[in-house]
C-alpha positions in Angstrom: 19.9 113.0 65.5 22.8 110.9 67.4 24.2 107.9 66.0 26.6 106.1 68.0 29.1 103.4 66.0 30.7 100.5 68.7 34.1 99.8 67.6 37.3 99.3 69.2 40.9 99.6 67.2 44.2 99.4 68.5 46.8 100.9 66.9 50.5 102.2 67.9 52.4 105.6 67.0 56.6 104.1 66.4 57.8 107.2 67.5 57.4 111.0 68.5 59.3 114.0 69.9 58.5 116.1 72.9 59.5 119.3 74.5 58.3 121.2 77.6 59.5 124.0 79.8 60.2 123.0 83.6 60.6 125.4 86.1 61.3 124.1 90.0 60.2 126.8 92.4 63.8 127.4 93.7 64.3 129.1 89.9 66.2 126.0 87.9 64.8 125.8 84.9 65.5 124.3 81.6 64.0 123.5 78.1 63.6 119.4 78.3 63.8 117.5 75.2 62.2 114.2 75.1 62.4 111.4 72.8 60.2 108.1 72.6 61.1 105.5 74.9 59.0 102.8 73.4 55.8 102.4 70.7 52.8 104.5 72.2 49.7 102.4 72.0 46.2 103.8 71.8 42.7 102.8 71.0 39.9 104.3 69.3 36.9 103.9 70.7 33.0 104.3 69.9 32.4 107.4 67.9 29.3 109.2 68.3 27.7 111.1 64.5 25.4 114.0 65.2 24.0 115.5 61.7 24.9 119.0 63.3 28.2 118.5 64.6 29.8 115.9 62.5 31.7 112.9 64.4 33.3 113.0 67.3 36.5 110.0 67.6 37.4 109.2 71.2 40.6 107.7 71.7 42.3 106.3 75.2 46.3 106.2 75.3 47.4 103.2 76.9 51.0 104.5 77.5 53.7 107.2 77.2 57.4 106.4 78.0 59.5 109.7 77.0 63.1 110.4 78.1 65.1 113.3 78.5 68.8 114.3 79.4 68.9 117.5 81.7 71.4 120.1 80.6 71.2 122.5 83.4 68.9 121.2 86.6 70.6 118.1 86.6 73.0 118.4 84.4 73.7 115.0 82.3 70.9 113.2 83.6 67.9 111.4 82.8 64.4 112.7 83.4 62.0 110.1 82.2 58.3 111.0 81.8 55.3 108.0 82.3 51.6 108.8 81.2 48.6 105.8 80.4 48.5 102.7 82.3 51.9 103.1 83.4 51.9 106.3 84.3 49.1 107.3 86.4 47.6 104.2 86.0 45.0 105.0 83.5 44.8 106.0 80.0 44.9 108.9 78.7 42.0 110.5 77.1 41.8 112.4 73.7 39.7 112.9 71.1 39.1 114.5 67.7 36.2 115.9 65.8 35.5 115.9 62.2 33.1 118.3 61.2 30.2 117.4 59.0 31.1 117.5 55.4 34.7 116.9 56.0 37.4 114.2 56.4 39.9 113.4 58.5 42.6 113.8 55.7 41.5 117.0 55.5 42.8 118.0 58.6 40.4 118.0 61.8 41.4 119.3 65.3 42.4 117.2 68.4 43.0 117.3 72.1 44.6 115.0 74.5 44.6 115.6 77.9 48.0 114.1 79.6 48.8 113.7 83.4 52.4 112.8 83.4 54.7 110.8 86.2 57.6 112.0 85.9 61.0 110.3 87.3 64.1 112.8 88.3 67.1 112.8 90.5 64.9 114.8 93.0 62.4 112.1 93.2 58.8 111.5 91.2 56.9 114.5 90.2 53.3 114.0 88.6 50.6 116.5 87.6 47.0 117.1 89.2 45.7 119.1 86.5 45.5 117.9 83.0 48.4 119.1 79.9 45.8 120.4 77.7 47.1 119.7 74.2 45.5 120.6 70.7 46.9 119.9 67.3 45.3 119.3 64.0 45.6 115.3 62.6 44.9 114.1 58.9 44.5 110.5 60.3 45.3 108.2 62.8 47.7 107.0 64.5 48.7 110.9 63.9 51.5 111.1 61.8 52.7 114.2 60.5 50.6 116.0 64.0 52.3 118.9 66.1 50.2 119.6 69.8 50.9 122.2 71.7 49.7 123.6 75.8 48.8 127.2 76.3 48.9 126.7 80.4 52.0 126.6 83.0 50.7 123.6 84.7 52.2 122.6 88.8 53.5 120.5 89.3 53.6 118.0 92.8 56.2 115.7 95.0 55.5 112.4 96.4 54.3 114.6 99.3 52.1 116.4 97.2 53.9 119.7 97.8 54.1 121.9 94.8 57.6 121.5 93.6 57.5 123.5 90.0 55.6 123.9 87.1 55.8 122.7 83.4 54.3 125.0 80.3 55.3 125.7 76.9 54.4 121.7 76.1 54.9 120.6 72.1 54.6 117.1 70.6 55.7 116.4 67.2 54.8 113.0 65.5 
């Protein structure tokens, strides 16, 4: 049996801290470390219950705005990353699943799948295939969270030439 509950709740994460690994295809590469720009906004959506799986919480990120300062590709500065609305023009899409006889508080594991703009001296780079990241949330907005990527993801030009990859991806709320 499938229940589904219609209800939609904004809410907004204050801050968050990011790293990734980005490696242009020439061989720069660095360790980027990227700090909230503004409030993330988000919204929980309908949440289907299923008596054997528990609930299921989807959730659609309005926007990202991080910002990092390059230490060794461009040494001193800014690499700004866009993702939601403002990013790729849509939000984001994650979700989370709490098992049947538990609780959020409890812990329950999450995925977000990002696509990122992201603004360089070289020009804008974005991201065909999703950032697969999966953490573990007690509640929402996620406070307290880490999410980490297992994949080295390419990433494109404006011409939609490969240009480099990103992997390694952790966010910390």
């Amino acid at each position: 049996m499938k229940l589904r509950v219609s209800k939609k709740v904004e809410l907004t994460l204050q801050n968050s801290n990011s790293k990734t690994y980005l490696e242009m295809l020439d061989g720069r590469s660095e360790e980027l470390h990227f700090t909230q720009v503004a409030p993330t906004k988000f919204t929980v959506n309908d949440s289907d219950f299923s008596v054997k799986s528990g609930i299921d919480v989807d959730l659609e990120i309005m926007n990202v705005e991080l910002e990092a300062t390059s230490k060794s590709i461009w040494p001193g500065m800014k690499i700004g990353v866009k993702g939601g609305i403002h990013g790729q023009g849509q939000p984001i899409k994650a979700s989370a699943n709490i098992p049947l006889g538990k609780k959020m508080a409890d812990g329950v594991q999450a995925e977000t799948l990002l696509y990122w703009v992201i603004d360089t001296p070289e020009g804008t780079l974005h991201n065909k295939q999703p950032i697969h990241m999966k953490g573990t949330v007690t509640g929402l907005p996620p406070q307290d969270a880490t999410f980490t990527s297992e994949t080295v993801i390419p990433i494109y030009n404006d011409q939609d030439q490969q240009v480099g990859t990103i992997y390694g991806c952790l966010q910390s709320n």
